[in-house]
C-alpha positions in Angstrom: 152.9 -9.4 -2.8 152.5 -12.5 -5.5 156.0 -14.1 -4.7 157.5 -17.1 -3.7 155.0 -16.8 -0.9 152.1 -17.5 -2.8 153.4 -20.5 -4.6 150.5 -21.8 -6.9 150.3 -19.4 -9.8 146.9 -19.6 -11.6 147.0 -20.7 -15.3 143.8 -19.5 -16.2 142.2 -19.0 -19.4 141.5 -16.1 -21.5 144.1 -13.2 -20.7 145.9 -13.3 -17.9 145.1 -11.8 -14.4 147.0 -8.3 -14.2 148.0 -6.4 -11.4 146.0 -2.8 -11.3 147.8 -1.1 -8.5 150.1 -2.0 -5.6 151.5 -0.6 -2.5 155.3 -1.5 -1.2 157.8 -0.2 0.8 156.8 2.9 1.7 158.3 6.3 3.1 157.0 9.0 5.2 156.7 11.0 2.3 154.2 8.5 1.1 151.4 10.1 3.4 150.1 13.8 3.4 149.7 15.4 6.3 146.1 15.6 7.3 143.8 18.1 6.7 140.2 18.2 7.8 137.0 17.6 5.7 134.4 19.0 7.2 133.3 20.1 10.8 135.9 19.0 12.8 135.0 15.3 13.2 136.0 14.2 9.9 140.1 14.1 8.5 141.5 12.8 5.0 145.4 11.7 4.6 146.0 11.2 1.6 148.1 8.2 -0.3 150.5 9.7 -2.7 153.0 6.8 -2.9 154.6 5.7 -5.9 156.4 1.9 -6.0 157.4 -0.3 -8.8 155.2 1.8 -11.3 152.3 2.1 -9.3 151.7 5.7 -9.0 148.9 6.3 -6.3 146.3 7.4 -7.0 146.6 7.3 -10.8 147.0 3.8 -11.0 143.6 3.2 -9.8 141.4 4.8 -13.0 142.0 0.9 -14.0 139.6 -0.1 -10.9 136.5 2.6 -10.2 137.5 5.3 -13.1 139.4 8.1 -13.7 139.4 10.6 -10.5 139.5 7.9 -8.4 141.3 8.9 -4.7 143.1 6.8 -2.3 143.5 8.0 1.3 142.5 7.4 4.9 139.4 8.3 6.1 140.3 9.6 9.6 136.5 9.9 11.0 136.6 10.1 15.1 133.4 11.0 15.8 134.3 13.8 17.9 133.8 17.2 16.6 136.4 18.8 19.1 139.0 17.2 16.7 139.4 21.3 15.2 143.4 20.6 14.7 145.9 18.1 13.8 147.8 17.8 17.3 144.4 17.2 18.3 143.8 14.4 15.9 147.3 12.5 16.5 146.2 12.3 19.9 143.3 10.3 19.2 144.2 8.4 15.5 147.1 8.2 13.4 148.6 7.1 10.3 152.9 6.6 10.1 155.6 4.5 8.2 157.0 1.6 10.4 160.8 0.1 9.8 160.4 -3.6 11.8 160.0 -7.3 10.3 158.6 -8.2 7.3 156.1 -11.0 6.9 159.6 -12.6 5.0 161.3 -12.0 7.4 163.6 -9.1 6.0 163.7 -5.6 7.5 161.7 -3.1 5.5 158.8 -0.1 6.1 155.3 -1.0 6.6 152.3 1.1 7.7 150.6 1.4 11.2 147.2 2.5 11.5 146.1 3.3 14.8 143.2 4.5 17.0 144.1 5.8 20.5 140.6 6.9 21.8 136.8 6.0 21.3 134.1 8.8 21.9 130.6 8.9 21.4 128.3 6.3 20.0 129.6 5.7 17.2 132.6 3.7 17.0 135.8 5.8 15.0 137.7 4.7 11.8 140.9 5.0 9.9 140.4 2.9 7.1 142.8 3.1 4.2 140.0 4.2 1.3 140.2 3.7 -2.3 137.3 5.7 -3.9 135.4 7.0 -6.8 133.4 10.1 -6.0 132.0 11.2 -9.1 129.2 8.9 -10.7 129.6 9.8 -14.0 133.3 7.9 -13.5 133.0 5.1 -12.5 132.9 1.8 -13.8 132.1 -1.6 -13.6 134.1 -4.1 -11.6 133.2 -7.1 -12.5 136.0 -9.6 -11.3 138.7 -8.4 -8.1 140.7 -9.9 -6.1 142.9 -8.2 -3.1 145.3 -8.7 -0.7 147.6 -7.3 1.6 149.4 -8.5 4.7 148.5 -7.7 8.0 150.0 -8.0 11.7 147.7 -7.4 14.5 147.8 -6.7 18.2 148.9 -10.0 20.8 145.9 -8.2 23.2 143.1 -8.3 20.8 141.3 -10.6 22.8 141.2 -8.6 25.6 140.4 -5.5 23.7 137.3 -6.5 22.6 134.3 -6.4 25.2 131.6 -9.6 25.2 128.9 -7.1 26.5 128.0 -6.8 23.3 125.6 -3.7 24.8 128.7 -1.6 24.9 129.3 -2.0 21.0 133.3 -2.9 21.6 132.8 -6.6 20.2 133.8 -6.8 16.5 136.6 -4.9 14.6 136.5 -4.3 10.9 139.5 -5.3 8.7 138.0 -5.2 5.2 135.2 -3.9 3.3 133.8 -2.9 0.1 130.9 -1.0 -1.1 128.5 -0.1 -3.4 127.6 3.8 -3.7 125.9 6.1 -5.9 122.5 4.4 -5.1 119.6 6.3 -6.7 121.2 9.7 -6.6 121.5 9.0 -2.8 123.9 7.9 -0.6 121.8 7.1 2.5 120.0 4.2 1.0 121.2 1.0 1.0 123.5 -0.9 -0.9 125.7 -4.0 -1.2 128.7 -4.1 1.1 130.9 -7.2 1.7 133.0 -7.2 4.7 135.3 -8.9 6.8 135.0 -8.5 10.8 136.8 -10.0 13.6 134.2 -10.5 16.9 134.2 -11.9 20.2 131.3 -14.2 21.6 128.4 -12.7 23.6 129.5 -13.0 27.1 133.4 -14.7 26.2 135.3 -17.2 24.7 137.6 -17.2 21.0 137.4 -14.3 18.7 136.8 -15.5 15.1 136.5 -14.3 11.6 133.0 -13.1 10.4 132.6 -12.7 6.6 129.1 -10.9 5.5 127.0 -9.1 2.5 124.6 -7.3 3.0 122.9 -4.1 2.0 125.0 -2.0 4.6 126.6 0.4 2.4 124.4 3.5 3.7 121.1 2.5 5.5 117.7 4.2 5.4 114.2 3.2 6.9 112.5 2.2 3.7 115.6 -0.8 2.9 116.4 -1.6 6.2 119.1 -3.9 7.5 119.3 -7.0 5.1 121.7 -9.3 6.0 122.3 -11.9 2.3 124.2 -14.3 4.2 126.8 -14.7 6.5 129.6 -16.7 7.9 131.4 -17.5 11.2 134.9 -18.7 10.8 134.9 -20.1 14.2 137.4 -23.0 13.3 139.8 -21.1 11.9 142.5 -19.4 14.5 142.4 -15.8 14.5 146.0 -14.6 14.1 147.9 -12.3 16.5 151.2 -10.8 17.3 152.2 -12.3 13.5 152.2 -11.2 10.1 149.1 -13.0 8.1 148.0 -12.7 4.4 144.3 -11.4 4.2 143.0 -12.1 0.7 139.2 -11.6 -1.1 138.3 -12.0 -4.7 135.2 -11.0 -6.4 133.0 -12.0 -9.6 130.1 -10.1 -9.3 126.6 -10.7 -11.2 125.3 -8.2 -13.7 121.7 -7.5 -11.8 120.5 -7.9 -8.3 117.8 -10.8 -9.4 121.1 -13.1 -10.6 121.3 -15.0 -7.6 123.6 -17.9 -9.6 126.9 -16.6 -11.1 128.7 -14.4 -7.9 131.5 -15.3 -6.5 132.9 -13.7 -2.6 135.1 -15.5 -1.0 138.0 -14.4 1.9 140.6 -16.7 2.8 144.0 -16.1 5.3 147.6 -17.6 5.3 150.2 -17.3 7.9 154.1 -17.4 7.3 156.8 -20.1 8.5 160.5 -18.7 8.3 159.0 -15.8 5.8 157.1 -18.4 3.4 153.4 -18.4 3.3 151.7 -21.3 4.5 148.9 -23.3 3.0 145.8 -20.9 2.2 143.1 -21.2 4.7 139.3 -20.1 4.0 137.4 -18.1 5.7 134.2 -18.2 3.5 132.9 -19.2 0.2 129.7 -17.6 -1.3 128.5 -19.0 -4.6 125.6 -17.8 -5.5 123.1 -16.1 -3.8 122.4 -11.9 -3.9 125.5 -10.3 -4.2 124.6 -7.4 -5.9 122.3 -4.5 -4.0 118.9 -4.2 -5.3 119.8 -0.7 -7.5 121.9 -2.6 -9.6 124.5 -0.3 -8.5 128.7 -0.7 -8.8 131.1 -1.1 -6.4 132.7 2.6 -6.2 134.7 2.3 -2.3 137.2 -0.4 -1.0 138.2 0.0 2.6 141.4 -2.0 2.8 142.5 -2.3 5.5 140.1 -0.9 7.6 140.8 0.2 11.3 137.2 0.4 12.1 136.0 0.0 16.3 135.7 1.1 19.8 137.8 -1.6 21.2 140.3 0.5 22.0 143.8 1.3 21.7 143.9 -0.4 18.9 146.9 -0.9 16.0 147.2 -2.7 12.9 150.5 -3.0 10.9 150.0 -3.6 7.2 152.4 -3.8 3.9 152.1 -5.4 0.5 148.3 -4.4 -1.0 147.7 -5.4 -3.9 144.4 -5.5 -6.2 144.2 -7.8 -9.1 141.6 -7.4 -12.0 140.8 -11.4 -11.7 142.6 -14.1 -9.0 146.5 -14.6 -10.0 146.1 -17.9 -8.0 144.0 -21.0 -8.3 141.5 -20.5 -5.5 139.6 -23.6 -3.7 136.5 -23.5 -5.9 138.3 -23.1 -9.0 
């Protein structure tokens, strides 16, 4: 959350940055029990918490429209998943009491996926989305964070036989939909990854847009640019900040006024340390080639086949512009 932890307060111009919707401290009661979608491969929890005045999923009309949802996407790829003892066996979403990234004890999230089956790796992402076109609405400036904590064995998790499709885990993503009436063909996705080399060595950050958000032959798979964090320690077994902010560019063929950028902080004694980051992108296509909005944040998303895999997570917020001076400002 913006505390003493994030200790350079933007004073920017025009009105000031405002919090849209935010997720503390929450109780069991903050998560539905899960209920399947369609088939038997594909569950929804969904997020009913309310903290400090945020009021989920009301609170976020302010980011993709009114109707918007907020839940996890619980997709295992396994249609034998008919019923919920089923599905706990194999993914699962619960309220935590342990440390806090300041130190303090409080409650915090865990996302986990116990099994991998199929091709097709499974997710549990925590999904903020607007599923009715005629709702949503432009977002044209974001910025998100949350804290994360993941597993000491993540090295070891993921598989350098990048042939078995166990070498990256997703963290973070965001999406364009509604493309065309469709949503098979492509469209802008930004996302965060953590990966392993082909054939060993230390896993690293990978930040990436591309036109991802649903594929089909006649797009393709167009990667805008792309970005290794190699020099910047990947951290485990410890609470981290993730953070992203946003300006996006009004049409596709603007390839001079977008803004991505990611950047990660650990803590020392509960306090935040200096911000490092993970990538930049000025400029350049960051808008897909429909002209479409975003309309689906994944954050944070438990997305792989490296398998058993957790991630701990507390303090999400999203902010309609940064509330903190970021490098290139």
């Amino acid at each position: 959350m913006i505390n003493d932890a994030l200790s350079i307060v933007a004073n920017l111009s025009g009105t000031a940055p405002k919090c849209i919707a935010a997720l503390y401290d929450p109780v069991e009661a903050s998560l539905a029990t899960p209920i399947v979608v369609s088939g038997g491969s594909q569950w929804k929890q969904n997020v009913v918490h309310s903290a400090r005045g945020y009021a989920f999923p009301t609170c976020l009309a302010d980011l993709f429209g009114t109707g918007t949802t907020s839940d996890f996407q619980m997709l295992h790829q396994d249609t034998s998943t008919t019923d919920l003892p089923t599905l706990l066996t194999r993914m699962e979403n619960s309220v935590v009491t342990g440390t806090m990234p300041d130190g303090t004890t409080g409650n915090f999230i865990r996302s986990q996926i116990k099994t991998a089956n199929g091709v097709t790796p499974p997710q549990t992402p925590f999904r903020i989305q607007q599923a009715t076109e005629s709702n949503l609405i432009a977002v044209n400036e974001l910025f998100v964070e949350l804290d994360l904590f993941l597993p000491s064995n993540l090295a070891t998790l993921l598989d350098s036989n990048y042939a078995n499709n166990k070498y990256w885990i997703e963290i973070f993503a965001i999406k364009e939909g509604f493309i065309g009436g469709s949503t098979t063909t492509g469209g802008y996705r930004f996302s965060v990854q953590i990966q392993i080399p082909s054939g060993g060595g230390t896993i690293y950050f990978k930040v990436r847009g591309d036109n991802s958000a649903g594929l089909n032959a006649t797009d393709g798979d167009v990667i805008y640019w792309n970005q290794n964090a190699t020099s910047i320690t990947v951290p485990l077994n410890q609470w981290f900040k993730l953070m992203t902010y946003f300006k996006r560019p009004s049409v596709y063929t603007d390839e001079v006024s977008g803004i991505s950028w990611a950047g990660i902080a650990t803590y020392t004694g509960g306090k935040m340390d200096a911000i490092e980051t993970l990538h930049t992108q000025l400029g350049g296509v960051q808008k897909g080639r429909y002209n479409n909005e975003f309309n689906r944040l994944y954050c944070p998303t438990t997305y792989t086949k490296a398998v058993p895999f957790d991630v701990d997570w507390c303090n999400f917020e999203i902010w309609n512009k940064s509330p903190i001076v970021l490098p290139f400002m």
